[in-house]
C-alpha positions, -999 to 999 in steps of 0.1 A, spaced: 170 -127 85 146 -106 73 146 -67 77 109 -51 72 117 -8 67 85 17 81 70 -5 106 53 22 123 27 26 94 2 6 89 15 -22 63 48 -25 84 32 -27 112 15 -59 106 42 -74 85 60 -73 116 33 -87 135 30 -120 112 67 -127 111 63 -124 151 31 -146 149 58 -174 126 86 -171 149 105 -156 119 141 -143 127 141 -101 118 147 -67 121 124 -40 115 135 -5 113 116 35 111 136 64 98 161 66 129 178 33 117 171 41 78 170 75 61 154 75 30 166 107 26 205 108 23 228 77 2 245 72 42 212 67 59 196 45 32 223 21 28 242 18 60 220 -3 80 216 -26 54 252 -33 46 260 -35 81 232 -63 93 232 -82 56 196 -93 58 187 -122 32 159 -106 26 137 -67 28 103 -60 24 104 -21 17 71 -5 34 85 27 45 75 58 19 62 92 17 25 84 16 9 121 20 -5 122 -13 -17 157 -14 8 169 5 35 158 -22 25 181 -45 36 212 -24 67 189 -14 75 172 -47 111 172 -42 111 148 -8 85 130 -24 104 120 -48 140 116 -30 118 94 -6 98 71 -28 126 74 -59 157 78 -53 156 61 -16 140 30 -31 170 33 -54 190 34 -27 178 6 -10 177 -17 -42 215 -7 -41 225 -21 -10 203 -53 -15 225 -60 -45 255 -56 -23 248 -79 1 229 -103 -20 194 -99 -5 160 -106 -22 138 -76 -20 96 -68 -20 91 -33 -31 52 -23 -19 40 3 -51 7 14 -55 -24 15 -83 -13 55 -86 15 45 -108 -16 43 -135 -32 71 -151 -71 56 -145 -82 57 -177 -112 32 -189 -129 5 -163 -114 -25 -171 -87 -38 -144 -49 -29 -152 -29 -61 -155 6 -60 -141 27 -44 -177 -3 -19 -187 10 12 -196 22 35 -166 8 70 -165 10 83 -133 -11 115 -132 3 127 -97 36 134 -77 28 102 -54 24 79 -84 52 93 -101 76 90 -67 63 54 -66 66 44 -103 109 62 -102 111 33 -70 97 6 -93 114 15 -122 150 15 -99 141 -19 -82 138 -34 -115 165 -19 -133 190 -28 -99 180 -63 -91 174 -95 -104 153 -114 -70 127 -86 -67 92 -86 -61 70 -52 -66 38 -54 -52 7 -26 -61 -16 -23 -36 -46 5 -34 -69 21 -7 -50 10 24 -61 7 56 -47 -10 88 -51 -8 127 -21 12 130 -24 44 116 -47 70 99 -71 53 68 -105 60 51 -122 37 73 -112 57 106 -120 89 89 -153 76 85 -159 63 116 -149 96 133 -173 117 114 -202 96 115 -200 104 151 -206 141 146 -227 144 115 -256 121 100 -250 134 58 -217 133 46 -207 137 7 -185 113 -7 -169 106 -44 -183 79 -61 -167 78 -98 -135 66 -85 -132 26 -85 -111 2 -67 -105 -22 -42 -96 -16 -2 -62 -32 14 -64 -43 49 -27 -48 59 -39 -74 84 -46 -94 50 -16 -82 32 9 -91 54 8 -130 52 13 -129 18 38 -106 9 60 -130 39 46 -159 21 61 -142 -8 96 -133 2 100 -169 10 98 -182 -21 115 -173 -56 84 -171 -75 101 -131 -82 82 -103 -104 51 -82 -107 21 -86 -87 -13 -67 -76 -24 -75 -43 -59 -57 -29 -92 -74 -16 -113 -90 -34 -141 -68 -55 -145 -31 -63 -161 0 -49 -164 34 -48 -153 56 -19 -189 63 -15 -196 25 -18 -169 19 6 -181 43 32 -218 34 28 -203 -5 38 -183 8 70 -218 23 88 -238 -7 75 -214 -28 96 -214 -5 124 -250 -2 125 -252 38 117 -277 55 96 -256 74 80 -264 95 44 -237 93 21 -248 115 -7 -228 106 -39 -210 133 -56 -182 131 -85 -145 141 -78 -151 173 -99 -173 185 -67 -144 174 -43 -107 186 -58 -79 179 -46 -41 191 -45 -35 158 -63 -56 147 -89 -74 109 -84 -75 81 -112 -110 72 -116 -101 39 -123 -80 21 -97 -91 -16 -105 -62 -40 -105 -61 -72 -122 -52 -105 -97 -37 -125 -127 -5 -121 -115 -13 -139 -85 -31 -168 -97 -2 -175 -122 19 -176 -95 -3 -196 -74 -5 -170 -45 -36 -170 -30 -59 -139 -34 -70 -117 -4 -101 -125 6 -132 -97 -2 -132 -67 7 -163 -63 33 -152 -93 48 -120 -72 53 -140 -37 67 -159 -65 89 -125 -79 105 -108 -46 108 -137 -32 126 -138 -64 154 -95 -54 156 -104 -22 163 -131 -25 186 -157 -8 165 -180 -39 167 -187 -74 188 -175 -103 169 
């Protein structure tokens, strides 16, 4: 059995829904079955149901936010995690931690392969890296997965945000010096199950295929929709934020390829499909 923690966001959300679409035997669980925040509420549920196997999605996500509340943040994403690894060693169960490209500092342009020096240069990607750090440390059968840029049908994402304010204004300004790749969860999903069935355990970065800016990103989501839309590039000095951005959020795929994984597939592909999900366009 399999037991899949936050699936009211957007990743668990459609891990849940592939392990439905397999016929897979599991549980998934939100904060009322497992508290991140207290050793009790972390552990419990896991001790008591003994899943083989948990793919950890649940976290404190609200990036600026965690800078005014570093300390959940951190008892959330770190010492939760912790927690968690914990009780899978107890009862013996395989785990999939889901990190995030934040766990870098964004130096340079080239794309960070899986043991490239951590430098996390905000609370979030410090939470996230004290989670890694304790799943590694705490098991042997892990799997710790970075992902970047997320967006899904359930829950709040770039691609949404966009959406809603192209209905209301026809210029928006929009960073361009930060790079990366978009994560549609619909994409994700099958392979971090495909993952936690097999033993192939470690490191691995999983986003779409190719890089962007947010300003590239956004300037692809009304293209597909069909809205003329000016998106005026601007760099993230002219848009700052609680928590400071790495420019450079390219992640290398090696990882997957040496494992034989199959990569997502690219990432306008991914805006297209998410957009027919959603109802935003006609297949």
């Amino acid at each position: 059995m399999i037991l899949v923690t936050g699936i009211t966001g957007q990743l668990g959300h459609d891990v849940v829904k592939e392990l439905e679409r397999r016929g897979e035997d599991f549980i998934g669980t939100t904060r009322n079955e497992i508290d991140l925040t207290t050793e009790e509420g972390a552990k419990s549920f896991i001790l008591e149901k003994k899943p083989e196997a948990v793919i950890h999605c649940a976290a404190y996500t609200a990036v600026d936010k965690a800078e005014e509340e570093a300390e959940l943040a951190l008892t959330v994403n770190g010492m939760g995690t912790r927690r968690i690894a914990e009780a899978c060693r107890e009862v013996g169960a395989k785990m999939l931690y889901v990190s995030t490209d934040y766990v870098f500092g964004g130096e340079g342009s080239e794309p960070y392969e899986i043991h490239d020096e951590k430098n996390p240069i905000n609370i979030y990607g410090t939470s996230k890296l004290l989670g890694e750090n304790s799943v590694a440390a705490i098991l042997r059968d892990y799997f710790i997965v970075r992902i970047s840029w997320v967006f899904g049908a359930n829950g709040k994402n770039f691609v949404k945000t966009m959406l809603e304010l192209g209905k209301r204004r026809r210029k928006l300004q929009i960073v361009d010096d930060q790079i990366g790749s978009p994560t549609y969860t619909a994409d994700l999903a099958p392979l971090l199950v495909d993952m936690i069935h097999s033993d192939k355990f470690g490191i691995y970065h999983a986003t779409n295929e190719g890089f962007c800016s947010w300003a590239e990103f956004a300037e692809e989501i009304f293209k597909q929709v069909g809205k003329k839309i000016n998106v005026e590039k601007i760099p993230s000095a002219d848009y700052p934020t609680p928590a400071k951005r790495p420019l450079n959020s390219r992640l290398s795929k090696k990882s997957l390829d040496d494992a034989g994984f199959n990569r997502l597939p690219e990432w306008q592909d991914a805006v297209r499909r998410f957009l027919i999900e959603t109802g935003s366009i006609k297949k």
